[in-house]
matplotlib code that plots the C-alpha trace (Angstrom):
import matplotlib.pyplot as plt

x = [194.0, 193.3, 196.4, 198.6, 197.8, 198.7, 201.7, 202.7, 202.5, 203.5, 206.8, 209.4, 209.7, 213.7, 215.8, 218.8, 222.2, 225.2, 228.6, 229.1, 226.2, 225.7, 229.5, 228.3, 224.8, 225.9, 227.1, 224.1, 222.1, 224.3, 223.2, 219.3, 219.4, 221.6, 218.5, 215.7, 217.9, 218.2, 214.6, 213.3, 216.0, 217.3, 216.0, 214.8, 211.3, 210.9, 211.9, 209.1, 207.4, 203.6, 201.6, 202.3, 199.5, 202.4, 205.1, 204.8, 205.8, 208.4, 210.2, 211.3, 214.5, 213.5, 210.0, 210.6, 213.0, 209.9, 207.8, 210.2, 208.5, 209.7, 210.0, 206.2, 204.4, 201.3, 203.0, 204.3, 201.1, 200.1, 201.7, 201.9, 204.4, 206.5, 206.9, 207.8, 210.8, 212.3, 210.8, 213.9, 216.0, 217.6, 217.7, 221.4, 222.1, 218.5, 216.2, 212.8, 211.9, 208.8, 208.8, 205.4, 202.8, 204.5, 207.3, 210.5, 212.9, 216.1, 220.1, 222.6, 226.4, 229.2, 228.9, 226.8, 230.3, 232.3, 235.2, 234.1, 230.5, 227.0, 225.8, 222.2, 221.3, 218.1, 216.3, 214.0, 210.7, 210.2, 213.3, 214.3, 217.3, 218.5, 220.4, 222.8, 223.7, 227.4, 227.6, 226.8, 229.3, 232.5, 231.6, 231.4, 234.9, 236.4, 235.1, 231.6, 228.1, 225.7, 222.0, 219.7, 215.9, 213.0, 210.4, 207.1, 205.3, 208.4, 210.9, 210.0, 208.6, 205.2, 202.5, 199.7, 196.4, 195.8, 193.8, 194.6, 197.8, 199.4, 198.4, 202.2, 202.0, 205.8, 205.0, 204.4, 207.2, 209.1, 207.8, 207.8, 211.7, 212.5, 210.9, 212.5, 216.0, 215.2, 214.3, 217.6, 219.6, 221.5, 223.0, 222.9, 224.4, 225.4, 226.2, 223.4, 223.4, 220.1, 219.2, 216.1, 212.4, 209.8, 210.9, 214.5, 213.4, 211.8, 215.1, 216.2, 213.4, 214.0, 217.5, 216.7, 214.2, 216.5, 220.0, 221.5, 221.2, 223.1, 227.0, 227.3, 225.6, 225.9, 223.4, 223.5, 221.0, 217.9, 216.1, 217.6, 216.3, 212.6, 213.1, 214.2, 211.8, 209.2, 209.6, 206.8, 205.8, 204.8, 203.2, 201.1, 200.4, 198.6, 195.9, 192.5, 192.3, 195.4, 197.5, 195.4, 196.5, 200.3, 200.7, 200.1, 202.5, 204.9, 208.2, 207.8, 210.6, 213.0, 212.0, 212.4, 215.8, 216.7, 215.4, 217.5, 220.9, 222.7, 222.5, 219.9, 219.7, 221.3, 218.2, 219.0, 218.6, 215.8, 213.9, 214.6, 213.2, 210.4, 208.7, 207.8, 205.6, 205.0, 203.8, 201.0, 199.4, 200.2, 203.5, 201.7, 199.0, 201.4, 203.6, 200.0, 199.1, 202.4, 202.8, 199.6, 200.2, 203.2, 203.7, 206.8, 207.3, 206.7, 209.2, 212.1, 212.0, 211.9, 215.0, 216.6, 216.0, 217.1, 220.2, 221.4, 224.2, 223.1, 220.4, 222.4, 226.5, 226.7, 229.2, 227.7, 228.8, 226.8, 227.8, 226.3, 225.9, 226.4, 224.4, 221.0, 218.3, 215.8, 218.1, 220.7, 224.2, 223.3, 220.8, 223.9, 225.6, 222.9, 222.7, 226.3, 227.1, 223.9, 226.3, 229.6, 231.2, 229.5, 228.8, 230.9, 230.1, 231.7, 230.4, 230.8, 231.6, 229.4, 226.5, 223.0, 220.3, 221.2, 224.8, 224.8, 223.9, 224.8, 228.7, 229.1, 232.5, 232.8, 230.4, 232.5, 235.5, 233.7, 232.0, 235.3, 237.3, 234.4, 233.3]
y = [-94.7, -98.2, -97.4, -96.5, -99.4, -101.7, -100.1, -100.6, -104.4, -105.0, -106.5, -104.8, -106.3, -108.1, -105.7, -106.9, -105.3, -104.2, -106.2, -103.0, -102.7, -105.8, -105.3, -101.8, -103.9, -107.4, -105.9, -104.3, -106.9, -109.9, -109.9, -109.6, -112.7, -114.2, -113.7, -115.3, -118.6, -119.1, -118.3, -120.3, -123.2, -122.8, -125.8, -128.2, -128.7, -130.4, -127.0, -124.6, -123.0, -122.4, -119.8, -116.3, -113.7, -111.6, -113.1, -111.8, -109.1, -109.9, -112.3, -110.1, -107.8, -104.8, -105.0, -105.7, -102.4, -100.3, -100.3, -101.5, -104.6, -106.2, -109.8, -110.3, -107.8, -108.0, -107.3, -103.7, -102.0, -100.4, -98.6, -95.3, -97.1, -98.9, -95.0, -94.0, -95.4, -94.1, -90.3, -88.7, -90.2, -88.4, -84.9, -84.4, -80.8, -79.6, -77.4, -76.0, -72.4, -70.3, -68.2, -66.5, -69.2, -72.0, -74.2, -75.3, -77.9, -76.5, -78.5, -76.2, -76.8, -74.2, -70.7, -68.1, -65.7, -68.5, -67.5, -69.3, -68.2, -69.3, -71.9, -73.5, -77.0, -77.9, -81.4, -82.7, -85.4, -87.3, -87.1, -84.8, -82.7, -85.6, -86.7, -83.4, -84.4, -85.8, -82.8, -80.5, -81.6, -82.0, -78.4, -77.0, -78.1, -76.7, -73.7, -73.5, -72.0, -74.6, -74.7, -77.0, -76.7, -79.3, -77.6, -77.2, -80.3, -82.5, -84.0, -82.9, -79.6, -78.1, -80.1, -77.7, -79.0, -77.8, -74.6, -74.1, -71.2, -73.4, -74.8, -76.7, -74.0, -73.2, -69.5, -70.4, -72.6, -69.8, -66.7, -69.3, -70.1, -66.4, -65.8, -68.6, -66.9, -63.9, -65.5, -67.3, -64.1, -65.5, -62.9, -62.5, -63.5, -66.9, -70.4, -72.9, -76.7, -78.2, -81.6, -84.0, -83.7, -81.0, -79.1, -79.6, -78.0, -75.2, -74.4, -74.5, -72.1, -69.8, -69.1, -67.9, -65.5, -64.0, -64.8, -61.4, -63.6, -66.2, -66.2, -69.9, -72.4, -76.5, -78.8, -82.3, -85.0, -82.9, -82.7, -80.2, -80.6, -80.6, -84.3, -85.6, -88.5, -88.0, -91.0, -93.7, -92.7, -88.8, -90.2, -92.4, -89.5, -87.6, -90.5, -89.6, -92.4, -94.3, -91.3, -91.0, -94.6, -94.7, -91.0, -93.3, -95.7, -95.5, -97.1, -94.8, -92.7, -95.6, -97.3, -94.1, -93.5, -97.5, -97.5, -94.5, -96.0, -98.9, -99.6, -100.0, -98.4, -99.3, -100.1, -97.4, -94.5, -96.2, -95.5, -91.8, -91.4, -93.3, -91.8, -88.8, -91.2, -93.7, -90.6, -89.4, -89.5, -85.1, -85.8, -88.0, -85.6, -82.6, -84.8, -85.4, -82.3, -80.8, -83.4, -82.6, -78.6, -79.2, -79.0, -81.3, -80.4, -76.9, -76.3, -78.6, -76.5, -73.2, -74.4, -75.4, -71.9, -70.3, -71.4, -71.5, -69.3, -65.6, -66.3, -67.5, -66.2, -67.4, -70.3, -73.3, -77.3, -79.9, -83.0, -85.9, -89.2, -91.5, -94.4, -92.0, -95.0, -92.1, -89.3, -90.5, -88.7, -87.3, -85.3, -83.3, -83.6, -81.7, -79.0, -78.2, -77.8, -75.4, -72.8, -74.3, -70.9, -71.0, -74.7, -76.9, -80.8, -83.4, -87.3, -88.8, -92.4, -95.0, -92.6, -92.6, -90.2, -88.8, -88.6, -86.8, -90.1, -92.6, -91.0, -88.1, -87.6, -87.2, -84.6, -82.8, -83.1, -81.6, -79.1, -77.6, -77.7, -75.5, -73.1]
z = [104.5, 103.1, 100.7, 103.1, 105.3, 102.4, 101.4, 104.7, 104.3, 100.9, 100.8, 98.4, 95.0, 94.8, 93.3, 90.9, 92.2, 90.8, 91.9, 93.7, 95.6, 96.5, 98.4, 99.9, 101.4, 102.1, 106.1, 106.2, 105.4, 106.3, 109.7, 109.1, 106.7, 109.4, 111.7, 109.8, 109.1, 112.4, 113.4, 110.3, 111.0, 107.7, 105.0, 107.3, 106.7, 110.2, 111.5, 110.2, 112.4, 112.8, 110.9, 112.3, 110.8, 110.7, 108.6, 105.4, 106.6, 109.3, 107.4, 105.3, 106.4, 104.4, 105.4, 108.8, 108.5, 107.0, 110.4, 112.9, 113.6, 117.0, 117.2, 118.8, 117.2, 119.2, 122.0, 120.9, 120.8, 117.4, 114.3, 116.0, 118.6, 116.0, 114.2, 117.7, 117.2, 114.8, 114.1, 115.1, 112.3, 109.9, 111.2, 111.4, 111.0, 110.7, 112.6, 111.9, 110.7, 110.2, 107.1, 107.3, 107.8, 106.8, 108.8, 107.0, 108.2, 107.2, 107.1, 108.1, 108.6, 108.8, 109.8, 108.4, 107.7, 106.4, 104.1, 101.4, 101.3, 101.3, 99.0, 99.0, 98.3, 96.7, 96.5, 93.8, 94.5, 96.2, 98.0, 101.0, 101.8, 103.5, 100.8, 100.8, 104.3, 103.9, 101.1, 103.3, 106.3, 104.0, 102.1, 105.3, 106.9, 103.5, 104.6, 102.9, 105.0, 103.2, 103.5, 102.9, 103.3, 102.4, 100.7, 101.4, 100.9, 101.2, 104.0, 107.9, 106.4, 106.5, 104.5, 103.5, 102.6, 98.8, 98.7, 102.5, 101.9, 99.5, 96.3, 95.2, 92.0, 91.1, 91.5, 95.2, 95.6, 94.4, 96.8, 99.2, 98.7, 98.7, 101.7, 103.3, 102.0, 103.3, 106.8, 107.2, 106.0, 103.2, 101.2, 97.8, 95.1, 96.6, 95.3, 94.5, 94.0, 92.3, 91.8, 90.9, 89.1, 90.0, 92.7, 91.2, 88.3, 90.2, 91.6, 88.0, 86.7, 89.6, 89.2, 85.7, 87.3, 89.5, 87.9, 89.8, 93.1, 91.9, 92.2, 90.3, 89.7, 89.8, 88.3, 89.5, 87.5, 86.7, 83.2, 81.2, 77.7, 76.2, 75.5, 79.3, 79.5, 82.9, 84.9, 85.8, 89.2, 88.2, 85.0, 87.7, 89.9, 87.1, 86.8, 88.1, 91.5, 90.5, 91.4, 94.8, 95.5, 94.3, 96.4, 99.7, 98.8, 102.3, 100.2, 97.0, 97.6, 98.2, 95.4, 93.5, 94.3, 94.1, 90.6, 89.3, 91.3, 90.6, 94.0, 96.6, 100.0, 103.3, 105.7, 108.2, 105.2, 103.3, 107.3, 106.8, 103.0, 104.1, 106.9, 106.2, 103.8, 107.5, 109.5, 107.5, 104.0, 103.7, 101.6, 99.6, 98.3, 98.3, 95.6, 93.7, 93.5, 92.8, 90.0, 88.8, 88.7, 86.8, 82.8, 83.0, 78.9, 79.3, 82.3, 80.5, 77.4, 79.1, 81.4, 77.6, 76.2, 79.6, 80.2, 76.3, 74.8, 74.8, 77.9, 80.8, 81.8, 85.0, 85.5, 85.5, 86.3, 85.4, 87.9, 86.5, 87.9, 84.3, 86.1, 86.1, 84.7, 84.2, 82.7, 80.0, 79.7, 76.6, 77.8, 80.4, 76.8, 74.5, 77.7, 77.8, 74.0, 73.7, 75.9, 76.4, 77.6, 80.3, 81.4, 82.5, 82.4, 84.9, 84.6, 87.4, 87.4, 90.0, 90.4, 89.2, 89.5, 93.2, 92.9, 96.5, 97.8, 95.5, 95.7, 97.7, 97.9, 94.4, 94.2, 97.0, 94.6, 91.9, 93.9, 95.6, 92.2, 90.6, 93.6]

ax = plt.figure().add_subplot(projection="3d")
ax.plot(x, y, z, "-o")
ax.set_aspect("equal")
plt.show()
């Protein structure tokens, strides 16, 4: 708890932006720098006003965005009122599902007979299915049923307690998933979209256990190779105590994304990413312990093997987002000529690591040329 309380107050770190982010956030932000001008009355030292316990934090915009902070903060009550306001964010599309004993919040858009068919989105960590979301609504007006759950342990879904009916294995992420499947009625073989670390690569390792339910498949920014590096944060995570510590930090899927993008996040999405993380310190230790069940080495090179020449058939894209800062190109290179009849590679220009949010329209493109 002492974490999370400090993560709550820590001011981001700056962040260095590209010429194109910083046009995409300047609106956003414009007006929030605007704001503490005025109340600070700009560089006259005459006009500084007197302590306030709580500026640290509510000087700063992004901060001040983190936990809603009202202009007289003791007059707003406490933390669970600020988180009040803004707990309904983010659900577009969604609705919540039981699947045997466990609750999954679950994006939907487009009807369940549509024309085009079915095709399933999957998120990696720390993220959410959130970032599918304007995906999922343009796929679906080209005629698309799309689907997109959080799994267990992420997003608005269920957060078991290790040991309790879920243990954040990849074997149960996977009977989990297919029960989940079987629950919504999505028929099989159907289209599926994967992206992102861990749980992206369990939707990775269980397409190549059940390759008959797949129709195609796209890969957007995942590791792909025995050598795709692990990032910093899951490194972290496997530390005895320091991992109990950085899993409570309420801004580390943010900064997560930020750092794989060459762009940061507009205020009102950066909210949504970070409250599951606000409401409670569960996703926190289901990412520990699901980092710490993982081999990351062991699941890379069997995903290698798997979907090489003479393993895999299925058409395959690989979407990649050129501006990943944690996966280089070469890595969606090295995958594609190990079985180029089958896969397909499309670099797409402007996006990083999430190319769903960083640029979703061109994964849209790429999607509807390929399915």
């Amino acid at each position: 708890m002492a974490a999370a309380a400090w993560s709550l107050l820590s001011p981001p770190l700056s962040r260095r932006l590209s010429p194109v982010g910083v046009r995409r956030e300047w609106v956003g932000r414009k007006k929030s720098v605007a704001k503490i001008v005025a109340k600070s009355g700009g560089d006259d030292d005459d006009n500084t006003p007197a302590f306030n316990p709580f500026g640290f934090v509510t000087d700063n915009p992004s901060s001040r965005s983190a936990i809603q902070l009202p202009e007289s903060p003791a007059e707003d009550g406490n933390v669970g009122q600020m988180l009040y306001r803004i707990e309904d964010k983010g659900k577009e599309y969604g609705r919540y599902i039981k699947s045997g004993d466990l609750v999954w919040f679950v994006r939907e858009t487009g009807a369940l007979k549509s024309r085009r068919g079915t095709i399933v989105f999957l998120h990696g960590a720390p993220t959410q299915s959130y970032s599918y979301r304007v995906v999922m609504s343009q796929m679906s007006d080209a005629g698309f049923h799309c689907i997109a759950p959080d799994w267990i342990g992420f997003g608005f879904s269920d957060k078991p307690y290790p040991g309790y009916g879920f243990d954040y294995t990849e074997k149960e992420f996977h009977d989990a998933f297919d029960k989940l499947l079987e629950v919504l009625g999505v028929q099989s073989p159907f289209l599926l979209v994967v992206q992102g670390f861990l749980v992206g690569s369990y939707g990775l390792t269980w397409a190549l256990k059940n390759p008959g339910r797949v129709l195609k498949l796209a890969i957007l920014n995942t590791p792909l190779t025995a050598s795709s590096p692990v990032p910093g944060l899951f490194q972290k995570l496997r530390i005895p105590l320091f991992g109990e510590f950085t899993c409570q930090n309420a801004v580390m899927a943010e900064r997560f994304i930020e750092a794989g993008s060459p762009y940061v996040l507009k205020l009102e999405k950066a909210d949504v990413y970070r409250l599951p993380y606000l409401s409670s310190g569960g996703p926190g230790f289901a990412l520990l312990e699901a980092a710490r069940k993982i081999n990351f080495s062991q699941v890379s090179t069997q995903i290698a093997a798997g979907f090489a020449s003479g393993s895999w058939d299925k058409p395959t894209l690989v979407a990649w987002g050129i501006s990943d800062k944690y996966l280089p190109q070469s890595i969606a290179e090295e995958f594609q000529k190990s079985n180029p009849s089958a896969v397909k590679l499309k670099l797409i220009e402007g996006a990083g690591h999430m190319p769903q949010e960083d640029w979703p329209e061109k994964v849209v493109e790429a999607l509807r040329v390929f399915f």
